[in-house]
C-alpha positions in Angstrom: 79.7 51.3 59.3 82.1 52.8 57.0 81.6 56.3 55.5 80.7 56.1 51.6 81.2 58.6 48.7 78.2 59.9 47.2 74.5 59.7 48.5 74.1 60.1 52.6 74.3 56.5 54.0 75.6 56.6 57.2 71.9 55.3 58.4 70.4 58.6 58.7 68.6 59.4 55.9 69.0 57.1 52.7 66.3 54.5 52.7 66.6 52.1 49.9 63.6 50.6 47.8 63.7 46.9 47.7 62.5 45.0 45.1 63.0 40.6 45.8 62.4 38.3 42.9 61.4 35.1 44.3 59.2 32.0 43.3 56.9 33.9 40.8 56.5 37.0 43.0 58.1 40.3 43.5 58.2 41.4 47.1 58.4 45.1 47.8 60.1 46.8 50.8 61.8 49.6 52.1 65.4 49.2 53.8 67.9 51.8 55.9 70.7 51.7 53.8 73.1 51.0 56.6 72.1 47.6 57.3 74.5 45.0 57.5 74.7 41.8 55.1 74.0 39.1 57.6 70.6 41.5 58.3 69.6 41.5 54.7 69.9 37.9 54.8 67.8 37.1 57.7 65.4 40.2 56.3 65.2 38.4 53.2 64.4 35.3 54.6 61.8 36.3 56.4 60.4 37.9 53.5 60.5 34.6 51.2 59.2 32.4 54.4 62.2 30.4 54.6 63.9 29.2 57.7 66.3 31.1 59.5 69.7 30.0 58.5 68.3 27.9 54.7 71.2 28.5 52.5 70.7 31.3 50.0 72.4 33.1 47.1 71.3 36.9 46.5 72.3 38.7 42.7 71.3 42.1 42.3 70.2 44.1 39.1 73.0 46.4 37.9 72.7 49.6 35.4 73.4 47.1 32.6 70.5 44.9 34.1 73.2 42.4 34.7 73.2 39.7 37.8 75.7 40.4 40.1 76.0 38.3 43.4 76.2 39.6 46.8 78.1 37.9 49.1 79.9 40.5 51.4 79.5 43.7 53.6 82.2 45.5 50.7 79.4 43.7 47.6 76.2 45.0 49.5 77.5 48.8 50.2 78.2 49.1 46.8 74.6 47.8 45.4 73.1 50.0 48.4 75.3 53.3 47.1 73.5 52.6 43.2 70.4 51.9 44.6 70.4 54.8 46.3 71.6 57.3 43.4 68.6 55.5 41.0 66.1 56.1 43.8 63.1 55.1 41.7 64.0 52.3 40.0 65.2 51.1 43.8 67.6 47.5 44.3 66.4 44.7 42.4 67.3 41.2 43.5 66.8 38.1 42.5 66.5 35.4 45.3 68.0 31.7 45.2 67.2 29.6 47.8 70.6 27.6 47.5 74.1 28.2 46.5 75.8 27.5 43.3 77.6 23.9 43.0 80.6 26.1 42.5 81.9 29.6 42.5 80.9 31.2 39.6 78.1 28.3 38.2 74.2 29.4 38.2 72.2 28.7 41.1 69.9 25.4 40.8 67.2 26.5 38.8 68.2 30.1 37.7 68.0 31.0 34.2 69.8 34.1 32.5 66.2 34.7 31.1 64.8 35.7 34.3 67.0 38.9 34.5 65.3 40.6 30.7 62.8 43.0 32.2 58.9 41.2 30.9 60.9 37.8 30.5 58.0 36.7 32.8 55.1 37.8 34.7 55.7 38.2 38.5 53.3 39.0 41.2 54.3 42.2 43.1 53.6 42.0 46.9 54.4 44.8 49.4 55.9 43.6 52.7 55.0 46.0 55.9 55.1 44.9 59.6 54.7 41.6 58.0 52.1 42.0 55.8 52.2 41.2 52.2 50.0 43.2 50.4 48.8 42.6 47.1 47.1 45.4 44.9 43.8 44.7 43.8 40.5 46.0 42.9 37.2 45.7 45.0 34.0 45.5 43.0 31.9 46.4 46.3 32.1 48.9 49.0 35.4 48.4 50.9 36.4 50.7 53.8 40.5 51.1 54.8 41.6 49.2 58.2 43.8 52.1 58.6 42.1 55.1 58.4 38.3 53.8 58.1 38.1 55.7 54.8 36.0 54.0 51.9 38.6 52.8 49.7 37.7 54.0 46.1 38.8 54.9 42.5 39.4 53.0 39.3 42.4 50.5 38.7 43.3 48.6 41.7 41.8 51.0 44.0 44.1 49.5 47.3 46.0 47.0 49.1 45.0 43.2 50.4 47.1 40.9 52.9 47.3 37.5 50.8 47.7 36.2 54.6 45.4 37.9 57.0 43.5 39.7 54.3 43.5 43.4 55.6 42.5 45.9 53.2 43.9 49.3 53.4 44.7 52.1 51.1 47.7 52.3 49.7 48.9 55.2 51.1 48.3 53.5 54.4 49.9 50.1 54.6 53.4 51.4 55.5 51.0 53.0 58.7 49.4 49.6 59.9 50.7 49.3 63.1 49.1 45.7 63.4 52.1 42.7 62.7 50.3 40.6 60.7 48.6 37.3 61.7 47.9 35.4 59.2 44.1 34.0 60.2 42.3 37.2 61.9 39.3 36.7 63.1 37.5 39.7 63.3 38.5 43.3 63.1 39.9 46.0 65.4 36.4 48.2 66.8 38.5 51.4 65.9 38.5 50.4 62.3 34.9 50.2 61.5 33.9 52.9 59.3 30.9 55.2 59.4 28.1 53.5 57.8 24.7 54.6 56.9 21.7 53.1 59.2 20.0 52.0 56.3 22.9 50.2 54.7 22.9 46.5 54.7 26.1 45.3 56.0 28.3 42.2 55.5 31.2 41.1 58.0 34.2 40.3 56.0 35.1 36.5 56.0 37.7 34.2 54.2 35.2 34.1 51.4 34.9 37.7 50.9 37.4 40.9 49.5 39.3 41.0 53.0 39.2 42.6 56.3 37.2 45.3 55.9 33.3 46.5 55.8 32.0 46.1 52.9 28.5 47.6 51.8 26.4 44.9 49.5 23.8 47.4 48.5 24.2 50.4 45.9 21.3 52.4 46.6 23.5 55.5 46.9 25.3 54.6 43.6 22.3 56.4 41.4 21.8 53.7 39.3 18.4 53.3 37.8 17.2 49.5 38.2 15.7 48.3 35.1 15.7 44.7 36.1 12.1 44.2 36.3 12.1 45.1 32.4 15.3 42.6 31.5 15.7 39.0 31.5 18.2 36.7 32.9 21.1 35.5 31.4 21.1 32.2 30.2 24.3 30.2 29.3 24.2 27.9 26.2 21.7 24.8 26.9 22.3 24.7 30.5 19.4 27.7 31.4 22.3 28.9 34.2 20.7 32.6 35.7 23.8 34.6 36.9 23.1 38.4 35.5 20.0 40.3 35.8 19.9 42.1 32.9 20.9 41.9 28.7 21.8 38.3 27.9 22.6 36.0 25.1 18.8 35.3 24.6 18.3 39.4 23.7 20.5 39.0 20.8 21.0 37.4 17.5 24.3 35.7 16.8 25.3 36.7 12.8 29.0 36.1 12.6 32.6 35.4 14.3 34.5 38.6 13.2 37.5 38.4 15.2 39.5 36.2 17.9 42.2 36.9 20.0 44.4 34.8 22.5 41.7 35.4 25.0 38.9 36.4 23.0 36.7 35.8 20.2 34.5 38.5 18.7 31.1 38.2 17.1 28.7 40.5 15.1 25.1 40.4 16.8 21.9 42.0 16.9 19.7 43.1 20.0 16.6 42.2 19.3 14.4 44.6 20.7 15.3 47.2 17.9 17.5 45.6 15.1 20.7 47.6 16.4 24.1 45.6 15.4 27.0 45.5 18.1 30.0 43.3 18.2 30.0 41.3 21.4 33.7 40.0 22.6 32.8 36.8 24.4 35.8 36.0 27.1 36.3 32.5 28.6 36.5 32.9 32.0 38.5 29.1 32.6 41.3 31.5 30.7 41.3 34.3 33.3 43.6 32.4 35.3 45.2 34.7 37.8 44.6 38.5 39.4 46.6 39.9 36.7 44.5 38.2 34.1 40.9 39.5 35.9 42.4 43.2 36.0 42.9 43.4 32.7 39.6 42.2 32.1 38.1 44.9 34.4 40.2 47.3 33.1 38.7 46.5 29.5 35.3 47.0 31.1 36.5 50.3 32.6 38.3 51.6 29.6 35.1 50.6 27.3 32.9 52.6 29.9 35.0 55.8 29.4 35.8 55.3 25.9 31.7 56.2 25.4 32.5 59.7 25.6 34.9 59.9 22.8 34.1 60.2 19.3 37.3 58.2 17.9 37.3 55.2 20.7 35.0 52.4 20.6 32.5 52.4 23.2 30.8 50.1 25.6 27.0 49.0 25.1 27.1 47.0 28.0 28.3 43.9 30.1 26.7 40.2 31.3 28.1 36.8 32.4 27.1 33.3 32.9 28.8 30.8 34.5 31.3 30.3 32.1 32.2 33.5 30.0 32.1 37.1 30.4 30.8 39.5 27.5 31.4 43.2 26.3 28.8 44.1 24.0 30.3 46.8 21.9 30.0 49.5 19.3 30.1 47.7 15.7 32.5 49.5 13.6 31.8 47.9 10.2 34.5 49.3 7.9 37.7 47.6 8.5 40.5 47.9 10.5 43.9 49.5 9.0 45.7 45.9 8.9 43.2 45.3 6.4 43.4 48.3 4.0 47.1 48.0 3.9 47.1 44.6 2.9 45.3 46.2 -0.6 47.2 49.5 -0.7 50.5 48.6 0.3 50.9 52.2 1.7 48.6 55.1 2.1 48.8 59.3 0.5 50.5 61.7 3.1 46.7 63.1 3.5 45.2 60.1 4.5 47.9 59.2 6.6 47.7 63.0 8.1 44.0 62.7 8.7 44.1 59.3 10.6 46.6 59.8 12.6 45.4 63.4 13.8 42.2 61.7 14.6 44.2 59.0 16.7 45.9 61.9 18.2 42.6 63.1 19.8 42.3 59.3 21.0 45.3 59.2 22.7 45.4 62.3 24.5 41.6 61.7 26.1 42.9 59.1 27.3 46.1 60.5 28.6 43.8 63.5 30.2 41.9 60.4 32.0 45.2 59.1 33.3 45.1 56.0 31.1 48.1 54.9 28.6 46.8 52.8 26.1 49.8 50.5 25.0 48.2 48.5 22.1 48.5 51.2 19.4 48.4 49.0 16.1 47.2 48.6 12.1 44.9 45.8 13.8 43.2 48.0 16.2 42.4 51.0 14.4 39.4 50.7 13.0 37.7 52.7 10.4 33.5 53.2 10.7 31.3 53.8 7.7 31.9 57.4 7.0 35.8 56.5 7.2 36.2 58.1 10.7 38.5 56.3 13.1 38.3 54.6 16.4 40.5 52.9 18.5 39.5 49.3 20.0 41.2 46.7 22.3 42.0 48.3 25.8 43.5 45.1 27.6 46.7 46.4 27.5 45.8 49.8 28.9 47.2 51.2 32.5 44.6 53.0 34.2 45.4 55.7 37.1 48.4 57.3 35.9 49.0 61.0 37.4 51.2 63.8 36.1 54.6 62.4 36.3 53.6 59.3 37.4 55.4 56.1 35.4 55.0 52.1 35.7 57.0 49.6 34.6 55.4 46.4 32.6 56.8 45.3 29.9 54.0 44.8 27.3 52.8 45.5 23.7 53.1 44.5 20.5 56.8 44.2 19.9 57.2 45.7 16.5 55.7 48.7 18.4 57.0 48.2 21.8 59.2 51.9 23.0 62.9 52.0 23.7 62.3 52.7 26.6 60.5 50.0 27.9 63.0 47.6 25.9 65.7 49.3 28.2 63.4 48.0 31.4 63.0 52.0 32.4 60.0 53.7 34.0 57.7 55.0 31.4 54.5 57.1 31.0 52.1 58.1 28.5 55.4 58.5 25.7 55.3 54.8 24.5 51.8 55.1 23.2 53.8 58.4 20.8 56.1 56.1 20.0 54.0 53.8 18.6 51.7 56.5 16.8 55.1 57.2 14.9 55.8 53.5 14.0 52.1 53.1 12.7 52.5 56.4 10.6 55.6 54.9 9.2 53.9 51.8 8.0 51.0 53.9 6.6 53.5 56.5 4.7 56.0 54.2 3.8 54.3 50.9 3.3 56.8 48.7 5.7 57.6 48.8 9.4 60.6 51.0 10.2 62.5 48.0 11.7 62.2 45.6 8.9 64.6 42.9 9.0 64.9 41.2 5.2 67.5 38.2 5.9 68.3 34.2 5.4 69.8 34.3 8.9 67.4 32.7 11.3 69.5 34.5 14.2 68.5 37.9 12.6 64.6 36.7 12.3 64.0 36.3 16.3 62.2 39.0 18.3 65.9 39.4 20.7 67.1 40.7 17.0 63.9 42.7 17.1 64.6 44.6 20.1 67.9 44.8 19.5 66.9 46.7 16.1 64.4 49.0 18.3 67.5 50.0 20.1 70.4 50.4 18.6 69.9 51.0 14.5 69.0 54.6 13.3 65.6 54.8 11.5 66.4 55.7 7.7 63.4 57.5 6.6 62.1 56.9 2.6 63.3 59.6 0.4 60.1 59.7 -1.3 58.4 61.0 1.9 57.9 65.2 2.4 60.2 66.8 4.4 57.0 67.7 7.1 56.3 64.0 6.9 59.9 63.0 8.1 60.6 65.7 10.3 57.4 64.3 12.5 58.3 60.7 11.8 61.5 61.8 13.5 60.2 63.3 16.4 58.1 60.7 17.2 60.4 57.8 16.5 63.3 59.5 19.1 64.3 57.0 20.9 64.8 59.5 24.0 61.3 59.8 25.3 62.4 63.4 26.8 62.9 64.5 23.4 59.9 62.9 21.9 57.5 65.0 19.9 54.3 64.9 22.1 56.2 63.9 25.4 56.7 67.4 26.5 55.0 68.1 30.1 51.8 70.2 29.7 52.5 71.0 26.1 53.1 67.7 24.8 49.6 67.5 22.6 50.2 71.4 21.7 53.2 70.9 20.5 52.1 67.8 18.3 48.9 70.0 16.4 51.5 72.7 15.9 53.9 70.9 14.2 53.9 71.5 10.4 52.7 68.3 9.1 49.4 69.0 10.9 49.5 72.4 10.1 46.5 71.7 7.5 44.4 70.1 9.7 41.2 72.1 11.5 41.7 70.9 15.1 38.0 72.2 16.1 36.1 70.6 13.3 37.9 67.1 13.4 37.1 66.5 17.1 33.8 67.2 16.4 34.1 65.0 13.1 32.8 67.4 11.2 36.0 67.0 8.8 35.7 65.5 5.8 37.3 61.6 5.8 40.0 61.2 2.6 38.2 57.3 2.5 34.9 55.4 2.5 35.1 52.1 3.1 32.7 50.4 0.8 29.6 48.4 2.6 28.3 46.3 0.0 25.7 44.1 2.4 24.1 45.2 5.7 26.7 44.2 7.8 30.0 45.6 6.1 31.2 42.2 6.0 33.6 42.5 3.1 35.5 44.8 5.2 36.7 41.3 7.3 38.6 38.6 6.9 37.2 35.8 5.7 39.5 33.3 7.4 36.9 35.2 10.7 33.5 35.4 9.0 33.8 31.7 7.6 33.8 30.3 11.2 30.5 28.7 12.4 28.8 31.1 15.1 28.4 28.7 17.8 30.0 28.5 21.4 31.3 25.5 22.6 29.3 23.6 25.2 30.0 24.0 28.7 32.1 21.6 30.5 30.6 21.3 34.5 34.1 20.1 35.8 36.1 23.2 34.5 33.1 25.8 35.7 33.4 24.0 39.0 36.7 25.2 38.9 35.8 29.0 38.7 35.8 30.8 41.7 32.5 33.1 40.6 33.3 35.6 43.1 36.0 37.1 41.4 33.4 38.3 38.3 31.2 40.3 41.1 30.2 43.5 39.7 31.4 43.1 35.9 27.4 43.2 34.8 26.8 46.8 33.1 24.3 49.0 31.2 25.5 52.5 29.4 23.4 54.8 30.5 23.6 56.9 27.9 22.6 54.1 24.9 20.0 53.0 27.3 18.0 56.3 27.2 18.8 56.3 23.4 17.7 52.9 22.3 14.0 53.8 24.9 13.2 56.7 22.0 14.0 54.2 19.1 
């Protein structure tokens, strides 16, 4: 092969990173960069399952994150030498199992649309001696059929076959030396783990996680059982049992106080001793796919740290029937921030100062726990009865994030969404310090910083938006202090590198040192021991006047349960989402 300029490629060293848009997924592999065109082809094929030979059209991602075809040895080098001087973002292509009608038409069925990073939601799959490996998470024991280790963590703890369904870790499945076949009966001897005596074990089968041991007891998981003191779960009028433990009969429904695309919320009260919780009931015929169960789970696990911190809304505890999951968690009954700027317009420097410090706290416990939150918002801060915040919604989170470490969705609210993930980069825990600075902006100022007052309908779309995000300087009020725009600016640069708060190790150090917080006693606010600027007023016994009524006006019911569409539900994938606190558990005993 000829020599090329720049990066090693002469096959001895520069592997490239592959990443192959087709059909809904996004197949992952690793390639020497000094393979020929008619071997990508055939590679590539074999990836997608398509005959050897079937026509296809290939367009790789440039800088720009424009299409470009490849069609030529001289077309593929030069993708291979930019892939291989952006070695983490790796060669994205998109995959056309046709050719156009003519040169220089789109392939059937290819829209431009497809090439905007988040345009749609693909399923990434990891291709290794002909595996395709999925990530996922295994709510019971699970051992690697790699290295026998027990396969562990929080997120999606490892890697599953969608074909033979071998689970490994994934730091092993670029080691399986197994080609894959995609109906394996049983497993290698060599890859059964060591496994207590006493330990009930189940063989895998099609029916189960994948290929692997998995343990069905958790007697080493130090778990107290209280399920000779708790009651079933029944669902609605059908008397269903699927949890042992809190259900809908140990609580009294009082009012729908929020609803989401997924979700709807309600105020209730467990019985046993009068304590009010809001419980986010989930439909599970609208958990459609793995992505849509992880978030789920991650929720759960979010919720379940989130206990810990003063300024994050905690988990009480988690039950399911046949047809919906629920979180039953803290009640925070004074309002969220959407709400008291809708009556204020904006907010005094102070207040702003104190909430945001206190969300400042939020964020970095969760950045300490490897978690970027991703859904900072007016909606979702939420202000309790003393006027203290805490953060709430963690479906958007990304759990099991490392020093350094980056990912790459393309999520969030869009009048909060970073520059950086608008540009389709890697990112880390900076977007969630970009979007403190928007929310500050709209507290202090009283708008969003990317307004967009116009008759032109071409300038109201969210494209505009981004576009806006992007490209348009921030012009700060003049009636703002100079501390309070010197820290809108540095969280509102659009570099993340140059970010306030996105400094490595002193990222959070250099946020309570900067002058605007300079009044602020770090020490007593995280132990909420500072004094709020705001009450929320609770006029009733719920703090209902602190929603809106367009919620609270709805009947409390849920709808009956349709036996065709729970038919549908494969139950299996909701193993393990049942959960008590602890900690609120030992509390509510001494009550």
């Amino acid at each position: 092969m000829p020599s090329r300029t720049g990066p090693k490629m002469d096959g001895s060293g520069c592997r490239v990173r592959l990443k192959a848009h087709y059909s809904g997924d996004i197949l992952i592999t690793s390639l020497d960069a000094a393979m020929t065109f008619d071997e990508l082809c055939e590679e590539v094929r074999e990836m997608c399952s398509l005959r050897q030979g079937h026509p296809l059209t290939l367009k790789w991602v440039d800088n720009e994150g424009d299409p470009c075809t490849v069609s030529s040895q001289m077309e593929l080098e030069e993708a291979f030498r930019l892939a291989c001087q952006r070695r983490d973002e790796g060669l994205i292509i998109h995959v056309f199992p046709s050719i156009p009608e003519q040169p220089g038409m789109p392939c059937p069925g290819e829209d431009k649309s497809i090439y905007r990073r988040g345009a749609r939601r693909w399923r990434k799959l990891y291709r290794a001696n002909g595996h395709l490996f999925q990530a996922k998470r295994f709510n019971r024991r699970a051992y690697c059929g790699q290295c026998s280790e027990r396969i562990w963590g929080l997120a999606r703890q490892g890697y599953r076959c969608i074909n033979c369904k071998l689970l490994v870790h994934k730091r092993c499945h670029v080691l399986v030396p197994l080609t894959c076949k995609r109906h394996m009966d049983s497993v290698m001897p060599s890859q059964e783990p060591a496994v207590d005596d006493k330990d009930d074990v189940d063989l895998p089968s099609e029916d189960t996680d994948g290929i692997a041991y998995i343990s069905s007891t958790r007697k080493h998981d130090n778990i107290k059982d209280d399920s000779e003191d708790l009651k079933p779960v029944i669902d609605g009028m059908d008397g269903i049992k699927i949890s042992q433990g809190l259900g809908l009969q140990d609580f009294d429904l009082i009012r729908v106080i929020g609803r989401g695309s997924y979700a709807k919320v309600l105020l209730v009260r467990l019985k046993k001793n009068d304590q009010m919780y809001a419980m986010k009931v989930v439909k599970k015929d609208l958990v459609h796919d793995d992505e849509d169960i992880d978030w789920v789970q991650t929720e759960k696990h979010v919720f379940e740290q989130a206990s810990s911190n003063p300024f994050l809304v905690g988990l009480h505890s988690c039950f399911q029937t046949t047809s919906r999951l629920f979180l039953v968690i803290e009640y925070v009954n004074g309002g969220d921030l959407m709400f008291h700027m809708q009556r204020q317009r904006k907010l005094p420097e102070e207040h702003a100062r104190f909430y945001a410090a206190e969300i400042c706290i939020a964020l970095n416990f969760l950045h300490e726990r490897g978690i970027i939150y991703r859904d900072l918002k007016l909606d979702n801060v939420l202000l309790d009865a003393d006027g203290h915040i805490k953060l709430t919604d963690y479906g958007m989170c990304k759990e099991g994030l490392g020093p350094g470490d980056t990912t790459s969705t393309f999520c969030g609210t869009p009048n909060y969404i970073a520059p950086e993930i608008l540009r389709g980069e890697e990112y880390g825990f900076s977007v969630d310090w970009w979007a403190l600075g928007v929310l500050m902006f709209e507290m202090m100022a009283g708008r969003s910083p990317f307004d967009i007052i116009t008759d032109n309908p071409d300038m109201n779309t969210e494209d505009y938006l981004f576009q806006v995000i992007l490209e348009k300087p921030i012009r700060i009020p003049r009636f703002l202090s100079v501390k309070a725009s010197h820290v809108l600016k540095g969280f509102l640069n659009k570099d993340p590198k140059e970010r306030l708060g996105c400094r490595p190790q002193t990222g959070f150090s250099d946020i309570k040192s900067h002058a605007f917080f300079r009044s602020i006693d770090w020490d007593l606010l995280e132990k909420k021991q500072a004094l709020p600027p705001f009450q929320p007023q609770i006029t009733d016994e719920y703090g209902l006047d602190n929603f809106d009524t367009q919620f609270t006006s709805e009947p409390v019911q849920l709808t009956p349960d349709d036996e065709d569409v729970i038919k549908r539900i494969d139950q299996s994938e909701f193993e393990g989402f049942e959960y008590i606190n602890p900690l609120l558990l030992s509390t509510e005993e001494s009550v």
